[in-house]
C-alpha positions in Angstrom: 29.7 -30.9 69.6 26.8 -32.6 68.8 24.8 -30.5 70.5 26.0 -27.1 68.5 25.7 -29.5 65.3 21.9 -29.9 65.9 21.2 -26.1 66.5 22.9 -25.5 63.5 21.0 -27.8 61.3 17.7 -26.6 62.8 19.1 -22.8 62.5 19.5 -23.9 58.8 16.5 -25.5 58.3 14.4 -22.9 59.3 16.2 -20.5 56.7 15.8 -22.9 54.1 12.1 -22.9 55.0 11.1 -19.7 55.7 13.5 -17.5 53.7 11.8 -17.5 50.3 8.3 -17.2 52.6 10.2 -14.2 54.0 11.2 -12.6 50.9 7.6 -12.4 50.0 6.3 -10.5 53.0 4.2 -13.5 53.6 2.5 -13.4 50.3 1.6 -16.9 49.6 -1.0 -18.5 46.9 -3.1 -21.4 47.1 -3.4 -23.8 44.2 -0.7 -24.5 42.0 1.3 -21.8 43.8 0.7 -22.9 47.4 3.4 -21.8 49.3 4.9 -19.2 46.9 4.4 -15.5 46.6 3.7 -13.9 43.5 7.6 -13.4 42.8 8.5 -16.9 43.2 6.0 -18.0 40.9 7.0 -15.9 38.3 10.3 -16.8 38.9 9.3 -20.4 38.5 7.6 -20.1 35.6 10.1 -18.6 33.4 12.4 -21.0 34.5 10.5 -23.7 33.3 9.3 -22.2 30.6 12.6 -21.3 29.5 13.7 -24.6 29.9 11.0 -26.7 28.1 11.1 -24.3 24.9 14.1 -22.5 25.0 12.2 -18.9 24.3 12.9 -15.7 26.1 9.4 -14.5 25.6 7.5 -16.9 26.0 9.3 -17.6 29.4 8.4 -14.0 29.9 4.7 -14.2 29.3 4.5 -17.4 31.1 6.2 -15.4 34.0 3.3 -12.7 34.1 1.0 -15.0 34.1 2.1 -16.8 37.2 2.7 -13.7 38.8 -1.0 -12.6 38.2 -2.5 -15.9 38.8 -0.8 -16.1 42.5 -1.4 -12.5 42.9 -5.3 -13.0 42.2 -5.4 -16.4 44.1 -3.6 -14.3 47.5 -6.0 -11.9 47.1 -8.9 -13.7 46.5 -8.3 -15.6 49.4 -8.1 -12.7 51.4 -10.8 -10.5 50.4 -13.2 -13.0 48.9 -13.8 -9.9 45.9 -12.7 -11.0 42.6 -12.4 -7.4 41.5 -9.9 -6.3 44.2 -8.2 -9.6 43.1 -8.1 -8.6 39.7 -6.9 -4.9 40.4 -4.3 -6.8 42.7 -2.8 -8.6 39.7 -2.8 -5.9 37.6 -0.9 -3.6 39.7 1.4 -6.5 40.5 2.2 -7.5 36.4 2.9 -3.4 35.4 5.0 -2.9 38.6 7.1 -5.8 37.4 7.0 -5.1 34.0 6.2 -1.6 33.4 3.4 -2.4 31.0 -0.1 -2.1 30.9 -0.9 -4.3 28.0 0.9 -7.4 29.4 -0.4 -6.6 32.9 -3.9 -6.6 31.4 -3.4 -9.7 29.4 -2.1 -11.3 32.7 -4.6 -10.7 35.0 -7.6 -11.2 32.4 -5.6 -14.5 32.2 -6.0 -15.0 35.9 -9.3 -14.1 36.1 -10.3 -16.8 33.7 -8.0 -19.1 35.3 -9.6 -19.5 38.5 -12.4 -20.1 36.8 -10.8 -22.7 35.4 -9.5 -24.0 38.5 -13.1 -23.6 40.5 -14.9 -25.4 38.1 -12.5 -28.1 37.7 -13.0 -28.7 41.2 -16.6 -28.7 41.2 -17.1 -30.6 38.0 -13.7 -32.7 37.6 -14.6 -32.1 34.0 -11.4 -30.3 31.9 -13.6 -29.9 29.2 -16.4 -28.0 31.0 -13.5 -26.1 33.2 -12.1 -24.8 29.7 -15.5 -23.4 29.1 -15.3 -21.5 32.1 -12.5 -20.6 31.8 -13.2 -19.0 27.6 -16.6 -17.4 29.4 -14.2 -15.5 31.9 -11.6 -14.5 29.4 -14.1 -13.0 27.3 -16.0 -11.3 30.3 -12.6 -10.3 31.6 -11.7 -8.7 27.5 -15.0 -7.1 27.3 -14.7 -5.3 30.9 -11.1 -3.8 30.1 -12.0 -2.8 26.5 -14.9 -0.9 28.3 -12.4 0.6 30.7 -10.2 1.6 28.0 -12.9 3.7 25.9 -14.0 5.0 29.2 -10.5 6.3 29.9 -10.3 7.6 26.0 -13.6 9.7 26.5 -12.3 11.2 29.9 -9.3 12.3 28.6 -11.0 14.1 25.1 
């Protein structure tokens, strides 16, 4: 009895651990979202979010954010280019959401955030981090209002 007991609580265990691993094809962040896929952070983040303020959209936003961020931070980590990363959260955010101007704003969000996050770790300074993070928001704006007008002059 004990015996069958102790399979079944390692049988369990192992779901418990590697279900929501498995749910994500293996997809997992570093960071803030070590150990989560892009799905779960998401999922985290509008819970939270809902929670603190009460607000379906802003839950929402906070959502495609996370998603982004863990999407960019996977990618990143596996490619080492910041503009497959980026392209990687985009394509994440609209496949979830079915819209291009919140996946832009998401992954221009992630973008600057690992800034954030790299600097912060170099520099242990939030107030130099938040430059970095401004610099490569505005980079990030200024690279997808260039894509847009390309897309507008290909298309007249």
């Amino acid at each position: 009895m004990k015996r069958t007991l102790m399979v079944c609580a390692v049988v369990a265990l192992t779901i418990a651990i590697a279900g929501p691993a498995m749910a994500c094809d293996g997809k997992t962040a570093s960071g803030e979202y070590k150990g989560k896929c892009s799905k779960s952070a998401a999922k985290a983040a509008y819970d939270t979010t809902l929670e603190k303020t009460g607000c379906e959209k802003t839950a929402k936003a906070a959502s495609s954010k996370a998603m982004a961020e863990a999407t960019y931070a996977n990618t990143y980590a596996k490619s080492g280019c910041s503009k497959s990363a980026s392209e990687a959260a985009y394509k994440e955010v609209l496949a979830d959401t079915g819209c291009a101007k919140t996946a832009t704003a998401a992954s221009q969000h992630a973008i600057a955030q690992a800034a954030y996050n790299e600097t912060l770790e170099k520099t242990s300074c939030s107030k130099t981090a938040k430059k970095a993070y401004d610099k490569a928001l505005k980079s990030a704006s200024k690279t997808a209002e260039a894509k847009t007008v390309a897309s507008a002059d290909a298309t007249s």
